[in-house]
C-alpha positions, 0 to 999 in steps of 0.5 A, spaced: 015 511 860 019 505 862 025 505 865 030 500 865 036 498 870 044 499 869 045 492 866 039 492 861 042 499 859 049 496 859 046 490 854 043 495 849 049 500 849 053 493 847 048 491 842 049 497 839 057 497 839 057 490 837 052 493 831 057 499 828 062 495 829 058 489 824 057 495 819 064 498 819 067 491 818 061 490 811 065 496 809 073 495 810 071 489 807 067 492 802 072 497 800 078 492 800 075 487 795 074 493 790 081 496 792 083 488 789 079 489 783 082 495 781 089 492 781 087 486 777 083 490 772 090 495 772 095 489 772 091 486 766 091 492 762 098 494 763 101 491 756 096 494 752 097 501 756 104 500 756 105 497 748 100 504 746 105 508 751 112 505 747 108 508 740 107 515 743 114 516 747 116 514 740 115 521 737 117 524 743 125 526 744 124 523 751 123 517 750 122 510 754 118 510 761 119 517 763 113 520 758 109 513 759 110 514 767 108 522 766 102 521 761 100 515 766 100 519 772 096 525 770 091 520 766 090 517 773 090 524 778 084 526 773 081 519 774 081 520 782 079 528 782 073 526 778 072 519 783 073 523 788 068 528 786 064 523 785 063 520 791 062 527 795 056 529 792 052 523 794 054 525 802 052 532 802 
């Protein structure tokens, strides 16, 4: 068994630190680029979703962005329960 000194164990301790910290970065990063996409990808189908919402609405006696702000809000809960659970199964 080898036994190491204050500073080695103090340099191994920092190595690790230093290592975590790299894989949280990875991470942050990681999750912030995707998070970037998703607003791009939104942006660029807002037209069509907000052109199908004013033919939908149409029918409706509520008319206008109240029923498309509705039908979009409940479209993306779903979205992010179904995600959500998701991305648990993978961590239990």
């Amino acid at each position: 068994m080898v036994k190491l000194s204050k500073k080695q164990k103090l340099k191994l301790k920092a190595k690790e630190s230093a290592l975590k910290f790299k894989r949280e970065l990875k991470k942050s990063i990681a999750t912030a680029l995707v998070a970037a996409l998703g607003f791009l990808i939104a942006l660029s189908w807002r037209d069509v979703i907000t052109s199908w919402m004013e033919k939908i609405s149409s029918f409706s006696p509520i008319k206008g962005n109240l029923v498309s702000a509705i039908l979009v809000t409940i479209i993306s809960v779903v979205g992010i329960l179904i995600i959500s659970k998701l991305s648990q199964d993978g961590k239990k």
